[in-house]
Wavefront OBJ file of the C-alpha trace (Angstrom):
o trace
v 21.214 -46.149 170.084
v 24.230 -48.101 168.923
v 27.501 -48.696 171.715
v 29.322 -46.005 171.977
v 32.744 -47.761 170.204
v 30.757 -48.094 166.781
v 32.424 -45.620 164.497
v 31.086 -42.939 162.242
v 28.931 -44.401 159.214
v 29.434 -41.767 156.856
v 33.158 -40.849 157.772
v 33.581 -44.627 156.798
v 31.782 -44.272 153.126
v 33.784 -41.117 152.658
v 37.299 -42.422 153.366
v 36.166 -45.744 151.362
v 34.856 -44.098 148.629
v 38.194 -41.091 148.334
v 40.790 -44.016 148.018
v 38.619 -47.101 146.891
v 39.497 -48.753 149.603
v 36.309 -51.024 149.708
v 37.613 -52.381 145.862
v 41.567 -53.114 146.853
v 42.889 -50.170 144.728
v 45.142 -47.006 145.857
v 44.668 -44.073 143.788
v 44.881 -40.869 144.325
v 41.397 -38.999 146.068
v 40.068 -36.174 144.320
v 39.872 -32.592 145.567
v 37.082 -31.987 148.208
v 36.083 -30.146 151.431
v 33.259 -31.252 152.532
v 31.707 -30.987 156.323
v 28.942 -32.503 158.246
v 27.662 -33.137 161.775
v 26.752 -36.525 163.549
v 24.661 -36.466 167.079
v 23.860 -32.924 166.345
v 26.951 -31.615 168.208
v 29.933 -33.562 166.947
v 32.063 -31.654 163.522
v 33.691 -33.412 160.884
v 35.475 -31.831 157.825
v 37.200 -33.416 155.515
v 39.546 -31.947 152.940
v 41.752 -32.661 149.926
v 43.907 -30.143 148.776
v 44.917 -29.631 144.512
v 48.257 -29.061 145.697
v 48.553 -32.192 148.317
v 46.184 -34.865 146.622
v 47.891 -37.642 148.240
v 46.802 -36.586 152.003
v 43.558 -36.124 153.266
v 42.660 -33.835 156.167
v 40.524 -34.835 158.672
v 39.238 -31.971 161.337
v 37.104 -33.060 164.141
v 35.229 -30.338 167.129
v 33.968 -32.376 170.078
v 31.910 -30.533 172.693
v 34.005 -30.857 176.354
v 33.143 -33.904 178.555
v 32.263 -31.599 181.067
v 32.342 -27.674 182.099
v 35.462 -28.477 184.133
v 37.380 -29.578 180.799
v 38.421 -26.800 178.171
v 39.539 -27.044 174.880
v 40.303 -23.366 174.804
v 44.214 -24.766 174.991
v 43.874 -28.009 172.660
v 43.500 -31.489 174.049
v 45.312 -32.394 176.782
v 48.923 -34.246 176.191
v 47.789 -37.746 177.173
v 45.047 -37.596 174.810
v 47.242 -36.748 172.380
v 49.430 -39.463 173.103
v 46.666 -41.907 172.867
v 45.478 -40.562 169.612
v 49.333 -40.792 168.123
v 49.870 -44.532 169.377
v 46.393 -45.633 168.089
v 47.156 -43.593 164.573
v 50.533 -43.952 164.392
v 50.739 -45.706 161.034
v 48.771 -44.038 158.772
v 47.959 -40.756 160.441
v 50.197 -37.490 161.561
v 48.556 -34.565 164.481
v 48.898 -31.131 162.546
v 49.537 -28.399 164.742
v 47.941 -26.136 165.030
v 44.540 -27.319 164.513
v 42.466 -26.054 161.898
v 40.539 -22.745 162.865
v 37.018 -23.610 164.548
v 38.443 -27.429 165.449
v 40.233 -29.361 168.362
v 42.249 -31.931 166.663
v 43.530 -32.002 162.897
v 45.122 -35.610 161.187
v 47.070 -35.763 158.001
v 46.018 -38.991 156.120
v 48.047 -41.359 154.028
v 46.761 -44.433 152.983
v 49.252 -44.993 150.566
v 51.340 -46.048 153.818
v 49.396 -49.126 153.792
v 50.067 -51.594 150.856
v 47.369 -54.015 151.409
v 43.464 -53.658 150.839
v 42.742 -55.492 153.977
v 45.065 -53.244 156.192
v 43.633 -49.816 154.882
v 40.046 -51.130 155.282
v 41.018 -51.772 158.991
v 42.755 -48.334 159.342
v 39.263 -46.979 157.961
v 37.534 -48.476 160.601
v 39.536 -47.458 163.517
v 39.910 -43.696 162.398
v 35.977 -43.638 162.290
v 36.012 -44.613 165.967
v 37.986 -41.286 166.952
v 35.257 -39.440 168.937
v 35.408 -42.068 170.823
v 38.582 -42.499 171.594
v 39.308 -38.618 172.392
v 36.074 -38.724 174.639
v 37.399 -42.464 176.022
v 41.212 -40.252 176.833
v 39.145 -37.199 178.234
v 37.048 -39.300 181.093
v 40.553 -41.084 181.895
v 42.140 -37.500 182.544
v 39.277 -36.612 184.186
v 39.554 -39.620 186.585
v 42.622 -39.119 187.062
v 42.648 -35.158 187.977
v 39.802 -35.501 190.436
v 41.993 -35.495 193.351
v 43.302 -31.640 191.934
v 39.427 -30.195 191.252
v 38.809 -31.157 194.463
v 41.179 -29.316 195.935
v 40.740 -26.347 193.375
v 37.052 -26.061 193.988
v 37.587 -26.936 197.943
v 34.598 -29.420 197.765
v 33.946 -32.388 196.824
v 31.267 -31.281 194.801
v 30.447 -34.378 191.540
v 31.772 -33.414 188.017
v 28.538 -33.621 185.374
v 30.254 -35.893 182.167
v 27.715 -35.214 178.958
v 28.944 -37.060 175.894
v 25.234 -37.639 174.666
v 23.173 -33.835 175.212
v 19.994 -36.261 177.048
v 21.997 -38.679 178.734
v 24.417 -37.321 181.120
v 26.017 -38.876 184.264
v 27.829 -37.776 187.392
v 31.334 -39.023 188.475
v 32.045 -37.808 192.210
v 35.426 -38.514 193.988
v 35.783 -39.543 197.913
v 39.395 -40.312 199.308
v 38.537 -44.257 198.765
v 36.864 -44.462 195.964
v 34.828 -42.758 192.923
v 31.309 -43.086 192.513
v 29.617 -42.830 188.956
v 25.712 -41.722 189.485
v 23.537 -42.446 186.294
v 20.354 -40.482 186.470
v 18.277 -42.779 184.393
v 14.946 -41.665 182.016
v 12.862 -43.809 180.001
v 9.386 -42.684 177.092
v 7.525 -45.681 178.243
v 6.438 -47.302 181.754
v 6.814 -50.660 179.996
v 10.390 -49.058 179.612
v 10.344 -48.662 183.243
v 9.226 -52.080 185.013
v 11.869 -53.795 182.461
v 14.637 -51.571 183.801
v 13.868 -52.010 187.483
v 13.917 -55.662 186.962
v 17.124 -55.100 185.564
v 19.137 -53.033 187.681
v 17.734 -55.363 190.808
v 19.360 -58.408 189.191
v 22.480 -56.312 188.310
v 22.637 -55.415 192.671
v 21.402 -59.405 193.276
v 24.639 -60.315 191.220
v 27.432 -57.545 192.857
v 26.247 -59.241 196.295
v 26.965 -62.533 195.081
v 30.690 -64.021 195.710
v 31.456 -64.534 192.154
v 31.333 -60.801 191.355
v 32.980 -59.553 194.616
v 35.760 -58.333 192.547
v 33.367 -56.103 190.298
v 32.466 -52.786 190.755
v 29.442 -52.543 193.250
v 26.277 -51.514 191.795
v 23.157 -49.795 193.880
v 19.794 -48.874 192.345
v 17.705 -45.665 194.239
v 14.784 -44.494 193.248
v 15.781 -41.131 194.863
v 18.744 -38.941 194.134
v 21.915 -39.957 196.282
v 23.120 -37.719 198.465
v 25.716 -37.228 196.262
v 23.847 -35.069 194.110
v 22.692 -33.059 196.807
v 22.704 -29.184 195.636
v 22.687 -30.355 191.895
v 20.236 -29.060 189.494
v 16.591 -30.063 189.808
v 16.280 -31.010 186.057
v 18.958 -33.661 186.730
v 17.359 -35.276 190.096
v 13.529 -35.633 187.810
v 13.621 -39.070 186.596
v 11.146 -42.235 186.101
v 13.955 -44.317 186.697
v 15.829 -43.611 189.645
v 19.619 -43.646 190.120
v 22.152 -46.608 189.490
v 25.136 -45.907 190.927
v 28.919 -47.633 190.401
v 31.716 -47.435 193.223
v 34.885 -47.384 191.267
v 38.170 -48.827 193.320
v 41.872 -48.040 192.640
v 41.912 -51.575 191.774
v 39.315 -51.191 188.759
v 42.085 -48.194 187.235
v 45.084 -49.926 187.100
v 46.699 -50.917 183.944
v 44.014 -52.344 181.125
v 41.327 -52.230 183.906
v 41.128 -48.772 183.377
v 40.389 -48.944 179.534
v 37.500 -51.375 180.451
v 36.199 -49.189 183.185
v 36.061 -45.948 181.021
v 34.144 -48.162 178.237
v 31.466 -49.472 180.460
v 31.153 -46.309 181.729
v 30.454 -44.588 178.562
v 28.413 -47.503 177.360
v 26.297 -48.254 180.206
v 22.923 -46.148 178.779
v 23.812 -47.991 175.492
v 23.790 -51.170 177.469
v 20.677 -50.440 179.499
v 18.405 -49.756 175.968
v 20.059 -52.438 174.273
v 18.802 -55.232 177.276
v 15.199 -53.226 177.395
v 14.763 -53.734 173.697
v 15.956 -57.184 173.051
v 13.961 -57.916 176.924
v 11.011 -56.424 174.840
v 11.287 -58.632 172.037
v 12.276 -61.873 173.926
v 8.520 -61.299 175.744
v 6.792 -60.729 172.468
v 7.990 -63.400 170.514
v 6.625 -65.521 173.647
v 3.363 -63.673 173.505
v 3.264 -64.533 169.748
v 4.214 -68.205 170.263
v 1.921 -68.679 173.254
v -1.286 -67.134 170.580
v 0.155 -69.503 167.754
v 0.212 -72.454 170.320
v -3.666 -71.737 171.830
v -4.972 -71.151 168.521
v -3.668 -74.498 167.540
v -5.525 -76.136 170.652
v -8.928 -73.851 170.149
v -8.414 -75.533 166.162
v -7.895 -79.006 168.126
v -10.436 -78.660 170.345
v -12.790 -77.336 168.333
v -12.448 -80.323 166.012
v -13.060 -83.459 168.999
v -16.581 -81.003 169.584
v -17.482 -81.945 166.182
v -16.623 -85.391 166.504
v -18.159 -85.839 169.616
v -21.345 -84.181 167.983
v -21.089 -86.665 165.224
v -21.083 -89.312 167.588
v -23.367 -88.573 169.431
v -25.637 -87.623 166.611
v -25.071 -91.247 165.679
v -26.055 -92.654 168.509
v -29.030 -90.851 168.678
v -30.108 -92.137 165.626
v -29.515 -95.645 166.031
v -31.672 -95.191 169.351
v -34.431 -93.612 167.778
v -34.562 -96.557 164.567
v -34.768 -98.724 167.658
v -37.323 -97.060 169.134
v -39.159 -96.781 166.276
v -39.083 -100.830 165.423
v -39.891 -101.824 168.776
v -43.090 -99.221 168.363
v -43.778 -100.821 165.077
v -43.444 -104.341 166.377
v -46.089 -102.965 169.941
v -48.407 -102.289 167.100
v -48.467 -104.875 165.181
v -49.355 -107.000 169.068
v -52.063 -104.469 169.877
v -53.884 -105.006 166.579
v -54.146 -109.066 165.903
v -54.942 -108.648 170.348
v -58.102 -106.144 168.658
v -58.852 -108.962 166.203
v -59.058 -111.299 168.936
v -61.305 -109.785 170.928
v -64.106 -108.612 168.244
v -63.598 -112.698 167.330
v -64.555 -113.333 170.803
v -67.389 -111.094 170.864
v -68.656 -112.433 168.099
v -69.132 -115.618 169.447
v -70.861 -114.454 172.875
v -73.777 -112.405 171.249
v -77.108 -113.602 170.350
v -78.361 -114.479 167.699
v -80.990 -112.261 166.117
v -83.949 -113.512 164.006
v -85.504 -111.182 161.465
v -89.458 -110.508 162.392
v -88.520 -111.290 166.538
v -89.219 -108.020 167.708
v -92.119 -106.746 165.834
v -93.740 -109.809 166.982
v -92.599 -109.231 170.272
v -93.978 -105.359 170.424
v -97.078 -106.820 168.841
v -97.859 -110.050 171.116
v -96.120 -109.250 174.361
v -97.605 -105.560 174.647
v -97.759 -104.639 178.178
v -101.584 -103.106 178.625
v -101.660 -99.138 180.295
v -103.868 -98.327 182.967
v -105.492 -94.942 183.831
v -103.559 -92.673 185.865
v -104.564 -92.403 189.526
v -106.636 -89.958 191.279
v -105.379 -87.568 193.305
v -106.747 -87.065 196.720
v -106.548 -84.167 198.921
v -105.818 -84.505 202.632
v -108.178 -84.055 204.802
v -108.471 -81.836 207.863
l 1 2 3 4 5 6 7 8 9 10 11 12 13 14 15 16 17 18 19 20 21 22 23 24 25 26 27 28 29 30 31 32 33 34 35 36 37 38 39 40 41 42 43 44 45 46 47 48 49 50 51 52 53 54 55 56 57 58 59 60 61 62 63 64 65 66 67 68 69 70 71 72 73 74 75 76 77 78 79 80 81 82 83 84 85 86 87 88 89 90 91 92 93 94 95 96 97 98 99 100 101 102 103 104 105 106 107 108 109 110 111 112 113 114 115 116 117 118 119 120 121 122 123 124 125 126 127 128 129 130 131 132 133 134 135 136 137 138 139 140 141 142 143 144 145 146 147 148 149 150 151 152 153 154 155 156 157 158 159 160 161 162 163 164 165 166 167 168 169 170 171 172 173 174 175 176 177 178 179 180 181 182 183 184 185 186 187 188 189 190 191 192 193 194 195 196 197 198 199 200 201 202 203 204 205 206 207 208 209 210 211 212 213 214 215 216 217 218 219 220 221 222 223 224 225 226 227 228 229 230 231 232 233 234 235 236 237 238 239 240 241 242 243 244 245 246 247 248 249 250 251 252 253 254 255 256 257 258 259 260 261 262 263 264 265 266 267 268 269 270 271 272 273 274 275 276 277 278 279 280 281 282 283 284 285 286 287 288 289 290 291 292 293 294 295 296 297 298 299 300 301 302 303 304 305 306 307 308 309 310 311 312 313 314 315 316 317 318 319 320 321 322 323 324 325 326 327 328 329 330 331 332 333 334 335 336 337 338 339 340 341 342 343 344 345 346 347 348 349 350 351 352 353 354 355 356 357 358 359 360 361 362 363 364 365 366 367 368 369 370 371 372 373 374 375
């Protein structure tokens, strides 16, 4: 969701395209009435007329802030005011409105000489919702004090600008307190708004924002909100809640105050999502950065394999000469020795021991009788 200040795409590429503004040139807009619907509740309609084709209409319906506002009378005066002083140069308030709408402008561009100067004009009239819902909250600060006494309670005021994102502003005699009831899709969404709205108290504490408004985070409904509807006190994400001061309304302040007041969901999604991306571009950087070092690593293991592979094999040529060279001993010490042998034995003489077996005969004698013993 963009801030609430950003102005209407497509009322911007109208207005452009009906007077050219986006190519410096002034001519006069052809007829249309055209009408379409932004947010699913907010009414444009924009009309030339054949018989005025130097004005163009613009017709806007805004639901009300809240129940307590009614637009059964018009806008009130000081919105009025506001939108006069911030249109004052190239738009007029018809009265009364067209049928079915709260607010009707009469536009002239041709007021407005220069390219650069209608371009701007564009721009600003495209920002009108939120500048008649900006004027609306500022009445409704400001006529608190008179609900109060109307309703005899001091009972909080439910402000919707958004259908799924409303917020309560209640009213005590010394200040007013502006609840958010806050709801997120995702528990991711969750943790990252916790830590956020506990850094957001850490800071209100802390001398240098004294002068800001304080800021509490509950994860139950304030008591407030007691007697409110139950549908409004479900949430995943607790309640922040905003003590307003008489100081924080006075003069500008008060513009500022109302801004960050309709902004603040905007805010909140805006810090989850670019929270969300800060932590996975880390993620990604921390993978890039290990997968580098497994790549690193992986490479001084093959080295070290290599060398050691090297080693080994020097070791085992090594091995195998010294073997080779053990050898070589063992066999001329086997040489030796049958040498030696040799040398020691006798010496035969062909015919020695048939004469021997013939001459030296040893003679056999009769076996011995056997006697038997007697008794």
């Amino acid at each position: 969701m963009a801030y609430f200040d950003t102005g209407s795409r497509t009322l911007v590429e109208i207005l452009n395209n009906l007077h050219g503004c986006s190519d410096g040139n002034v001519e006069k807009p052809t007829v249309m009435d055209h009408s379409f619907y932004e947010l699913g509740s907010v009414r444009y309609h924009i009309q030339v007329l054949p018989s005025d084709p130097a004005n163009i209409y613009l017709s806007i319906l805004i639901p009300p802030l809240s129940l307590d506002i009614s637009h059964s009378n018009g806008l009130p005066d000081r919105t009025l005011q506001d939108i006069r002083r911030m249109y004052s140069n190239v738009a007029e308030i018809m009265e009364p409105p067209k049928e079915g709408f709260i607010l009707t402008l009469k536009l002239n561009f041709g007021r407005l000489p220069r390219s650069e100067d209608r371009i701007k004009a564009v721009n600003e009239i495209s920002s009108l919702q939120a500048a008649i819902l900006s004027s609306q909250l500022k009445d409704l600060l400001w006529n608190l004090d008179s609900m109060d006494m109307l309703h005899g309670t001091c009972r909080p005021i439910k402000v919707v600008y958004y259908p799924q994102e409303p917020f309560f502003v209640s009213r005590r005699p010394e200040k007013i307190t502006a609840i958010f009831p806050m709801r997120f899709k995702d528990n991711s969404d969750v943790v990252l708004a916790t830590s956020f709205f506990q850094e957001l108290m850490d800071l209100g504490d802390s001398a240098s924002f004294s002068k800001a408004p304080h800021c509490t985070w509950s994860p139950i409904p304030p008591s407030e909100l007691r007697g409110e509807n139950f549908q409004y006190l479900t949430t995943n994400g607790g309640f922040v809640s905003f003590d307003i001061f008489s100081r924080h309304v006075q003069g500008e302040k008060l513009e500022k105050t109302v801004w960050i007041l309709l902004n603040f969901y905007a805010h909140v999604k805006y810090h989850i999502k670019s929270t969300r991306g800060f932590i996975q571009r880390r993620m990604r950087q921390r993978q890039e950065r290990l997968a580098e070092l497994q790549v690193i690593r992986q490479s001084r293991i093959r080295e070290g394999k290599g060398k050691k592979e090297l080693q080994t094999g020097r070791n085992s040529l090594k091995k195998l000469m010294s073997f080779s060279k053990h050898k070589k001993l063992k066999m001329g010490c086997i040489v030796i020795t049958d040498q030696i042998k040799r040398l020691r034995s006798r010496i035969k003489i062909k015919g020695l021991n048939r004469l021997r077996r013939r001459w030296f005969r040893v003679p056999k004698f009769p076996a011995l009788r056997k006697y038997s013993k007697l008794d």
